[in-house]
C-alpha positions as CSV (number, residue, x, y, z in Angstrom):
1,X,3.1,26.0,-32.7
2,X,-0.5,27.2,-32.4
3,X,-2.6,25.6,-29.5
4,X,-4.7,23.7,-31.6
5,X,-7.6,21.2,-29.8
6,X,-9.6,18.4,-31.9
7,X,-12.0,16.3,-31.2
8,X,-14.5,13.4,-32.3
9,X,-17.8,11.8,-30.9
10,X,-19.1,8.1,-31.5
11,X,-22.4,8.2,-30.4
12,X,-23.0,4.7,-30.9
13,X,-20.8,3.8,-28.2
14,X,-21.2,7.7,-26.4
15,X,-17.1,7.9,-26.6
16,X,-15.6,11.0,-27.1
17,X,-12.3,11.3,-28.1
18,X,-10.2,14.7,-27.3
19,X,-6.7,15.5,-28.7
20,X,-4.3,18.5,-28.6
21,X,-0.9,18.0,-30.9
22,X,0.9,20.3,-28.7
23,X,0.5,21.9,-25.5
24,X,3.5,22.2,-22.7
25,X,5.8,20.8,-24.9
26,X,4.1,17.8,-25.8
27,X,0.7,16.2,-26.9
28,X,-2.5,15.6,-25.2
29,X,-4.9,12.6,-25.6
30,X,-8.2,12.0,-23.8
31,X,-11.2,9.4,-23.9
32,X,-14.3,10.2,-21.8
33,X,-17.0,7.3,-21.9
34,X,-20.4,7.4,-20.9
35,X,-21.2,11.3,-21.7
36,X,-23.8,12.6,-24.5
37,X,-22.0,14.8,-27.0
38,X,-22.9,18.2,-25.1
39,X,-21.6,17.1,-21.6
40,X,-18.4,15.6,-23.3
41,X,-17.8,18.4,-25.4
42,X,-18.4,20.8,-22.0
43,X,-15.9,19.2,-20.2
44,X,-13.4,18.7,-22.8
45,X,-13.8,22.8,-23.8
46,X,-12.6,22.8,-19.7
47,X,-10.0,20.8,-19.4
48,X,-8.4,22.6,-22.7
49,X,-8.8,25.8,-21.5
50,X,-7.0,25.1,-18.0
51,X,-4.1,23.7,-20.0
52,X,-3.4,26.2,-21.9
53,X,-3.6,28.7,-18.9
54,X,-1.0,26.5,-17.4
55,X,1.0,26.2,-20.3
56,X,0.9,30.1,-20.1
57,X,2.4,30.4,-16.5
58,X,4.2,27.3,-16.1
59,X,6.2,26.6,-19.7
60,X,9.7,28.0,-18.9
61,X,10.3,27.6,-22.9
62,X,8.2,30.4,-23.8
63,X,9.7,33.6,-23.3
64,X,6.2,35.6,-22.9
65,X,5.3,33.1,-19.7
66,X,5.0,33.8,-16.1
67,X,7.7,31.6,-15.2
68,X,9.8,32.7,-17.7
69,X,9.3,36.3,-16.6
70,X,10.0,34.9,-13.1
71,X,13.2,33.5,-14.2
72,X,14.7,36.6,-16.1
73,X,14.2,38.6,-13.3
74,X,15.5,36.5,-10.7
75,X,19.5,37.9,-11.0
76,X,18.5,41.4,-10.6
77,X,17.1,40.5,-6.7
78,X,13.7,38.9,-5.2
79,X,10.9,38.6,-7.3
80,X,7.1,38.7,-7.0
81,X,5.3,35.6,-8.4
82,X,2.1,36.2,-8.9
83,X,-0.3,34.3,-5.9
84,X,-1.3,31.4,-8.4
85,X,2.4,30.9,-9.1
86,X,3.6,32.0,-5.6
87,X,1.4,29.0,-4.2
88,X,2.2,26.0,-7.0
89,X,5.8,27.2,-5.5
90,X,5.0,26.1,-2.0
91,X,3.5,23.3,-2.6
92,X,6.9,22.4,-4.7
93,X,8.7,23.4,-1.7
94,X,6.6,20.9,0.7
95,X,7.5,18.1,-1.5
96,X,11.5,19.1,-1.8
97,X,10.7,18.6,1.6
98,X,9.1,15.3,2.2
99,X,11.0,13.4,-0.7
100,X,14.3,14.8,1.5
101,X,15.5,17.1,-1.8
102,X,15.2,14.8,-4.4
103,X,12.2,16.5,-5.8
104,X,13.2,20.1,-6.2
105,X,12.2,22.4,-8.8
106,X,15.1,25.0,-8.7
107,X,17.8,24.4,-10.8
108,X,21.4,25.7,-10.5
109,X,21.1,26.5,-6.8
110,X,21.9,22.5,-5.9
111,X,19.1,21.4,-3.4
112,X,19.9,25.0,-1.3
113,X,16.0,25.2,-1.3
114,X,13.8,28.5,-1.6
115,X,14.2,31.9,0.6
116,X,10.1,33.3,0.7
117,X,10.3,36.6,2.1
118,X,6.7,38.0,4.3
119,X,6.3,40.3,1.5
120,X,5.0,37.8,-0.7
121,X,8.6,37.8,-3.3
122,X,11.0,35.2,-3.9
123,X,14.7,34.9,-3.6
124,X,15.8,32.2,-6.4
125,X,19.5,32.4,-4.6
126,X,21.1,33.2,-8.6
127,X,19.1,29.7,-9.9
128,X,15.8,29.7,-11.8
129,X,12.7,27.2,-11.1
130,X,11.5,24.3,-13.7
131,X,8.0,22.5,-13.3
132,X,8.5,20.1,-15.8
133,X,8.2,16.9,-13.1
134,X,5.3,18.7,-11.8
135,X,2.8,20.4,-14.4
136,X,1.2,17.5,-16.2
137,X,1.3,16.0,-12.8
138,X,-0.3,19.2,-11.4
139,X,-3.1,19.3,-14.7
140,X,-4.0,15.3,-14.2
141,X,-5.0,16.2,-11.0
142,X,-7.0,19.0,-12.1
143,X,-8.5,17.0,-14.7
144,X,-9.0,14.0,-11.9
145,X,-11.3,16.4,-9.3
146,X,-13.2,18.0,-12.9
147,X,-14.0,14.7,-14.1
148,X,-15.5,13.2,-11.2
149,X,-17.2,16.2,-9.8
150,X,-19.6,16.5,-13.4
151,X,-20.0,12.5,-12.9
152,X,-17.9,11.0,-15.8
153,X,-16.4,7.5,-14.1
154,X,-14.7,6.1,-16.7
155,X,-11.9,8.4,-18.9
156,X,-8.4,8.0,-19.8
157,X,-5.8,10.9,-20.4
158,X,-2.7,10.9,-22.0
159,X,-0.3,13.4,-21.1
160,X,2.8,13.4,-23.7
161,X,2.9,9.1,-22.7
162,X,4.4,9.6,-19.4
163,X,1.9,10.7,-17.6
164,X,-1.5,8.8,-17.7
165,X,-4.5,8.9,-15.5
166,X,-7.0,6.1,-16.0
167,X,-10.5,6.4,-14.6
168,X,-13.0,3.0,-14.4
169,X,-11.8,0.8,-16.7
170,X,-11.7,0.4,-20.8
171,X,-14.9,-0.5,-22.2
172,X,-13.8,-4.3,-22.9
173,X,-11.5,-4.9,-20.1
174,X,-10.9,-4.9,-16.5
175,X,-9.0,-1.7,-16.4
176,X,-7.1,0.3,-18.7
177,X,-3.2,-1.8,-19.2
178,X,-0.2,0.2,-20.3
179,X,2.3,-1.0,-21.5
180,X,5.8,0.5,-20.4
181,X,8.8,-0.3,-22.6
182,X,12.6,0.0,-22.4
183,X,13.3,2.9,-24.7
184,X,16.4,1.7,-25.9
185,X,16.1,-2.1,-26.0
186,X,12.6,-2.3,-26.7
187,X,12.0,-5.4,-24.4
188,X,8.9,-5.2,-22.8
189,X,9.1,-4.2,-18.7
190,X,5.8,-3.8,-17.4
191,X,2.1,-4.2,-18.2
192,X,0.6,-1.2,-15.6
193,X,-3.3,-2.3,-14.5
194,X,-4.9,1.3,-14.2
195,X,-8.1,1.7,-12.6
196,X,-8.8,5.4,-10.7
197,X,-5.5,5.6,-10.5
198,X,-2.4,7.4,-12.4
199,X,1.4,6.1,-14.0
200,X,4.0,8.2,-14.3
201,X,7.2,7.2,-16.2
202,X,10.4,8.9,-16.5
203,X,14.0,8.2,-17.7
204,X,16.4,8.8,-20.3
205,X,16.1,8.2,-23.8
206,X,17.5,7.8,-27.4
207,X,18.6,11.7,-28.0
208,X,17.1,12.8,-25.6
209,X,19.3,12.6,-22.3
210,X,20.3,14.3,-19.2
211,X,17.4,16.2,-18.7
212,X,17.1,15.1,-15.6
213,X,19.5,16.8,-13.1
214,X,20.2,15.1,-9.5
215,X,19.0,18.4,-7.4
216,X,21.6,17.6,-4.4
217,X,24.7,17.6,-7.3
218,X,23.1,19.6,-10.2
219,X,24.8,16.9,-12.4
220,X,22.4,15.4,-15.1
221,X,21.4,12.1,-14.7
222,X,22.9,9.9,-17.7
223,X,21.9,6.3,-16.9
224,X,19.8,4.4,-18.2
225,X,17.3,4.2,-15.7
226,X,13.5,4.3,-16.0
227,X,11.3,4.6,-13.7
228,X,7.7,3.7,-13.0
229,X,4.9,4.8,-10.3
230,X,1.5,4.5,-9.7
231,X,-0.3,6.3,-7.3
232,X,-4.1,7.4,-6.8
233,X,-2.8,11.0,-7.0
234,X,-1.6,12.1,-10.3
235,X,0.4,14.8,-9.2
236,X,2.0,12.7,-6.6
237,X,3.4,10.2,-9.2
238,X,4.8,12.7,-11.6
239,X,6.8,14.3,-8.4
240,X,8.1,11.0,-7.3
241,X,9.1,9.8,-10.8
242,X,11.3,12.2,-10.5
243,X,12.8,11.8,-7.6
244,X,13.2,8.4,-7.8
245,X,15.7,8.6,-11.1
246,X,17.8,9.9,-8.3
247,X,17.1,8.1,-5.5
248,X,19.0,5.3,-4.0
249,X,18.0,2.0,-2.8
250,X,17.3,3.3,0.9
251,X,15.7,6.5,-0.5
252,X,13.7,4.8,-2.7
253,X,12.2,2.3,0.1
254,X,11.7,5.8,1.9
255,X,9.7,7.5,-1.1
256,X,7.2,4.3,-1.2
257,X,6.8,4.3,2.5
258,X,6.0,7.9,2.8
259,X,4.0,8.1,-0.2
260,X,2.3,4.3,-0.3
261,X,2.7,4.3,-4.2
262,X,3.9,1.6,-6.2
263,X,7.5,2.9,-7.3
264,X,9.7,0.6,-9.7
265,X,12.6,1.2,-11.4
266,X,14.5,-0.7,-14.2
Protein backbone atom coordinates (compact mmCIF):
# COMPACT_ATOMS: atom_id res chain seq x y z
CA UNK A 1 0.00 0.00 0.00
CA UNK A 2 1.37 3.35 -1.12
CA UNK A 3 2.45 5.81 1.73
CA UNK A 4 -0.22 8.08 1.22
CA UNK A 5 -0.49 11.44 3.84
CA UNK A 6 -3.72 13.77 4.00
CA UNK A 7 -4.54 16.48 5.63
CA UNK A 8 -7.17 19.35 6.52
CA UNK A 9 -7.05 22.96 8.11
CA UNK A 10 -9.98 24.77 10.11
CA UNK A 11 -8.82 28.04 10.34
CA UNK A 12 -11.64 29.18 12.29
CA UNK A 13 -10.50 27.18 15.19
CA UNK A 14 -6.47 27.07 13.75
CA UNK A 15 -6.86 22.98 14.02
CA UNK A 16 -5.08 21.07 11.68
CA UNK A 17 -5.88 17.67 11.25
CA UNK A 18 -3.12 15.13 9.77
CA UNK A 19 -3.73 11.44 8.68
CA UNK A 20 -1.80 8.66 7.06
CA UNK A 21 -4.00 5.31 6.20
CA UNK A 22 -1.02 3.18 6.40
CA UNK A 23 2.43 3.46 7.51
CA UNK A 24 4.33 0.67 9.71
CA UNK A 25 1.65 -1.56 9.43
CA UNK A 26 -0.92 0.60 10.67
CA UNK A 27 -2.64 4.13 10.50
CA UNK A 28 -1.54 7.48 11.68
CA UNK A 29 -3.82 10.26 13.16
CA UNK A 30 -2.67 13.68 14.34
CA UNK A 31 -4.31 17.07 15.67
CA UNK A 32 -1.99 20.08 16.19
CA UNK A 33 -3.98 23.17 17.76
CA UNK A 34 -2.82 26.55 17.92
CA UNK A 35 -0.63 26.71 14.62
CA UNK A 36 -1.48 29.02 11.26
CA UNK A 37 -1.82 26.71 8.22
CA UNK A 38 1.92 27.24 7.14
CA UNK A 39 3.57 26.27 10.51
CA UNK A 40 1.07 23.24 10.87
CA UNK A 41 1.55 22.16 7.48
CA UNK A 42 5.57 22.48 8.16
CA UNK A 43 5.56 20.32 10.87
CA UNK A 44 3.24 17.87 9.74
CA UNK A 45 5.40 17.54 6.20
CA UNK A 46 8.19 16.53 9.19
CA UNK A 47 6.82 14.34 11.13
CA UNK A 48 5.60 12.35 7.81
CA UNK A 49 8.72 12.24 6.41
CA UNK A 50 10.50 10.79 9.59
CA UNK A 51 7.88 8.05 9.55
CA UNK A 52 8.30 6.87 6.52
CA UNK A 53 12.19 6.76 7.00
CA UNK A 54 11.50 4.64 9.83
CA UNK A 55 9.09 2.61 8.26
CA UNK A 56 12.04 2.07 5.75
CA UNK A 57 14.57 0.71 8.30
CA UNK A 58 12.55 -0.59 10.95
CA UNK A 59 9.40 -2.56 9.19
CA UNK A 60 10.60 -6.26 9.29
CA UNK A 61 7.45 -6.96 6.84
CA UNK A 62 9.02 -5.30 3.92
CA UNK A 63 11.51 -7.32 2.28
CA UNK A 64 13.41 -4.15 0.68
CA UNK A 65 14.01 -2.72 4.59
CA UNK A 66 17.05 -2.42 6.55
CA UNK A 67 15.92 -4.65 9.14
CA UNK A 68 14.79 -6.96 6.93
CA UNK A 69 18.12 -7.00 5.07
CA UNK A 70 19.56 -7.39 8.67
CA UNK A 71 17.55 -10.34 9.23
CA UNK A 72 18.24 -12.35 6.04
CA UNK A 73 21.63 -12.09 6.54
CA UNK A 74 21.89 -12.89 10.01
CA UNK A 75 22.37 -17.06 9.39
CA UNK A 76 25.24 -16.61 7.06
CA UNK A 77 27.42 -14.96 10.28
CA UNK A 78 27.64 -11.34 11.94
CA UNK A 79 26.15 -8.57 10.37
CA UNK A 80 26.79 -4.87 9.93
CA UNK A 81 23.77 -2.62 10.86
CA UNK A 82 24.08 0.44 9.62
CA UNK A 83 25.00 3.20 12.72
CA UNK A 84 21.31 4.53 12.82
CA UNK A 85 20.18 0.92 13.25
CA UNK A 86 23.26 -0.28 15.06
CA UNK A 87 22.35 2.41 17.87
CA UNK A 88 18.20 1.99 18.08
CA UNK A 89 19.85 -1.70 18.79
CA UNK A 90 21.57 -0.57 21.90
CA UNK A 91 19.25 1.29 23.18
CA UNK A 92 16.87 -1.99 22.85
CA UNK A 93 19.56 -3.78 24.52
CA UNK A 94 19.65 -1.29 27.65
CA UNK A 95 16.05 -1.76 28.18
CA UNK A 96 16.24 -5.89 27.78
CA UNK A 97 18.34 -4.92 30.47
CA UNK A 98 16.57 -2.80 32.93
CA UNK A 99 13.01 -4.44 32.44
CA UNK A 100 15.34 -7.85 33.45
CA UNK A 101 14.55 -9.58 29.73
CA UNK A 102 11.05 -9.00 29.48
CA UNK A 103 11.53 -6.33 26.89
CA UNK A 104 13.73 -7.97 24.22
CA UNK A 105 13.56 -7.40 20.62
CA UNK A 106 15.24 -10.71 19.39
CA UNK A 107 13.14 -13.32 18.62
CA UNK A 108 13.99 -17.04 18.45
CA UNK A 109 17.21 -16.71 20.43
CA UNK A 110 14.97 -16.86 23.96
CA UNK A 111 16.12 -13.84 26.10
CA UNK A 112 20.10 -15.11 25.19
CA UNK A 113 20.52 -11.33 24.51
CA UNK A 114 22.84 -9.65 21.70
CA UNK A 115 26.74 -10.44 21.06
CA UNK A 116 28.18 -6.62 19.58
CA UNK A 117 31.46 -7.24 18.33
CA UNK A 118 34.26 -3.88 18.37
CA UNK A 119 33.97 -3.96 14.76
CA UNK A 120 30.74 -2.37 14.69
CA UNK A 121 28.60 -5.99 13.39
CA UNK A 122 26.16 -7.97 15.15
CA UNK A 123 25.82 -11.60 16.05
CA UNK A 124 21.93 -12.41 16.10
CA UNK A 125 23.05 -15.96 17.74
CA UNK A 126 20.66 -17.85 14.53
CA UNK A 127 17.45 -15.41 15.81
CA UNK A 128 16.27 -12.18 13.97
CA UNK A 129 15.29 -8.73 15.74
CA UNK A 130 11.58 -7.21 15.78
CA UNK A 131 10.85 -3.51 16.77
CA UNK A 132 7.36 -3.65 16.79
CA UNK A 133 6.98 -2.83 20.81
CA UNK A 134 9.37 -0.11 20.13
CA UNK A 135 8.95 1.97 16.76
CA UNK A 136 5.80 3.89 17.34
CA UNK A 137 7.11 4.16 20.75
CA UNK A 138 10.52 5.32 19.27
CA UNK A 139 8.45 7.88 16.46
CA UNK A 140 6.09 9.40 19.44
CA UNK A 141 9.04 10.41 20.98
CA UNK A 142 10.38 11.93 17.97
CA UNK A 143 7.28 13.60 17.35
CA UNK A 144 7.14 14.67 21.33
CA UNK A 145 10.87 16.71 21.21
CA UNK A 146 9.65 18.19 17.30
CA UNK A 147 6.57 19.42 18.59
CA UNK A 148 7.64 21.27 21.43
CA UNK A 149 10.81 22.54 20.15
CA UNK A 150 8.77 24.72 17.09
CA UNK A 151 6.29 25.69 20.12
CA UNK A 152 3.05 23.76 19.38
CA UNK A 153 1.66 22.89 23.25
CA UNK A 154 -1.29 21.38 22.62
CA UNK A 155 -1.45 18.14 19.77
CA UNK A 156 -2.63 14.67 19.94
CA UNK A 157 -1.25 11.65 17.88
CA UNK A 158 -2.56 8.56 17.18
CA UNK A 159 -0.46 5.83 16.40
CA UNK A 160 -2.52 2.63 15.06
CA UNK A 161 -4.86 3.28 18.72
CA UNK A 162 -2.34 1.83 20.91
CA UNK A 163 -0.02 4.14 21.03
CA UNK A 164 -1.18 7.85 21.81
CA UNK A 165 0.72 10.88 22.88
CA UNK A 166 -1.41 13.74 24.12
CA UNK A 167 0.05 17.25 24.51
CA UNK A 168 -2.03 20.25 26.57
CA UNK A 169 -5.25 19.27 26.64
CA UNK A 170 -8.50 19.09 24.03
CA UNK A 171 -9.81 22.36 23.20
CA UNK A 172 -13.07 21.81 25.53
CA UNK A 173 -11.66 19.76 28.25
CA UNK A 174 -9.23 19.27 30.82
CA UNK A 175 -7.03 16.95 29.00
CA UNK A 176 -7.39 14.63 26.23
CA UNK A 177 -9.59 11.14 27.86
CA UNK A 178 -9.15 7.77 26.09
CA UNK A 179 -11.12 5.43 26.48
CA UNK A 180 -9.53 1.85 26.64
CA UNK A 181 -11.83 -1.08 26.12
CA UNK A 182 -11.77 -4.86 26.56
CA UNK A 183 -11.40 -6.13 23.03
CA UNK A 184 -13.43 -9.08 23.44
CA UNK A 185 -16.13 -8.20 25.91
CA UNK A 186 -16.47 -4.77 25.08
CA UNK A 187 -16.97 -3.58 28.80
CA UNK A 188 -15.45 -0.46 29.38
CA UNK A 189 -11.93 -0.61 31.60
CA UNK A 190 -10.43 2.60 31.82
CA UNK A 191 -10.95 6.31 30.97
CA UNK A 192 -6.89 7.42 30.56
CA UNK A 193 -6.61 11.46 31.56
CA UNK A 194 -3.68 12.50 29.08
CA UNK A 195 -2.01 15.72 29.46
CA UNK A 196 1.96 15.84 28.20
CA UNK A 197 1.96 12.58 28.67
CA UNK A 198 1.68 9.19 26.43
CA UNK A 199 -0.71 5.57 26.70
CA UNK A 200 0.36 2.67 25.39
CA UNK A 201 -1.91 -0.48 25.23
CA UNK A 202 -1.16 -3.88 24.27
CA UNK A 203 -2.81 -7.35 24.39
CA UNK A 204 -4.44 -9.93 22.53
CA UNK A 205 -7.30 -9.69 20.41
CA UNK A 206 -10.21 -11.18 18.31
CA UNK A 207 -8.00 -12.85 15.33
CA UNK A 208 -5.43 -11.48 16.04
CA UNK A 209 -3.41 -13.50 18.86
CA UNK A 210 -0.08 -14.59 20.04
CA UNK A 211 1.80 -11.98 18.63
CA UNK A 212 3.28 -11.39 21.55
CA UNK A 213 6.01 -13.88 22.51
CA UNK A 214 7.35 -14.20 26.30
CA UNK A 215 11.20 -13.41 25.32
CA UNK A 216 12.52 -15.79 28.37
CA UNK A 217 10.29 -18.98 26.80
CA UNK A 218 9.79 -17.84 23.13
CA UNK A 219 6.15 -19.10 23.66
CA UNK A 220 3.41 -16.64 22.43
CA UNK A 221 1.44 -15.12 24.86
CA UNK A 222 -2.35 -16.41 24.43
CA UNK A 223 -4.23 -14.84 27.35
CA UNK A 224 -6.34 -12.54 27.46
CA UNK A 225 -4.54 -9.89 29.01
CA UNK A 226 -4.36 -6.21 28.23
CA UNK A 227 -2.33 -3.97 29.34
CA UNK A 228 -2.21 -0.28 29.95
CA UNK A 229 0.70 2.50 30.80
CA UNK A 230 1.19 5.88 30.87
CA UNK A 231 4.29 7.47 31.12
CA UNK A 232 5.76 11.09 30.21
CA UNK A 233 8.02 9.29 27.77
CA UNK A 234 6.34 7.73 24.80
CA UNK A 235 8.92 5.45 23.99
CA UNK A 236 9.07 4.28 27.51
CA UNK A 237 5.43 3.16 27.53
CA UNK A 238 5.36 1.27 24.41
CA UNK A 239 8.65 -0.80 25.80
CA UNK A 240 6.93 -1.57 28.98
CA UNK A 241 3.48 -2.46 27.53
CA UNK A 242 5.25 -5.05 26.32
CA UNK A 243 6.88 -6.34 28.96
CA UNK A 244 4.35 -6.19 31.18
CA UNK A 245 2.02 -8.78 29.05
CA UNK A 246 4.72 -11.03 30.43
CA UNK A 247 5.39 -9.93 33.57
CA UNK A 248 4.34 -11.31 36.83
CA UNK A 249 2.91 -9.73 39.83
CA UNK A 250 6.58 -9.03 41.45
CA UNK A 251 7.92 -8.05 38.00
CA UNK A 252 5.35 -5.91 37.31
CA UNK A 253 5.69 -3.88 40.84
CA UNK A 254 9.43 -3.88 39.67
CA UNK A 255 8.71 -2.32 36.04
CA UNK A 256 6.61 0.70 37.88
CA UNK A 257 9.21 1.23 40.43
CA UNK A 258 12.02 1.45 37.99
CA UNK A 259 10.23 3.27 35.46
CA UNK A 260 7.61 5.51 37.79
CA UNK A 261 4.84 4.93 35.08
CA UNK A 262 1.48 4.15 35.73
CA UNK A 263 1.24 0.27 34.54
CA UNK A 264 -2.22 -1.63 34.74
CA UNK A 265 -3.25 -4.63 33.52
CA UNK A 266 -6.70 -6.31 33.11
Amino acid sequence: MAFSPQHEYFSDRKIFHGFVPFVMGTKLDALLVGPERAQALQVWEDLCAEVSRLDAMLNRFDPSSELSRLNAGADAGPVFPGAELLSLIRLCEEYRIKTGGLFDITRGTCGEGLQFEPDGSLSLNGGSLDFGGFAKGWFLRYCKERLEAVGIGTAYVDFGGSTILGLGHHPFGDSWRVRVTHPYTGAVLQDVDLVDCALSTSGNRPGYSGHIVDPRSGRPVEARRIVTVVSEDPLEAEVLSTAAMVADEAELDGLRAHFGATVKVF
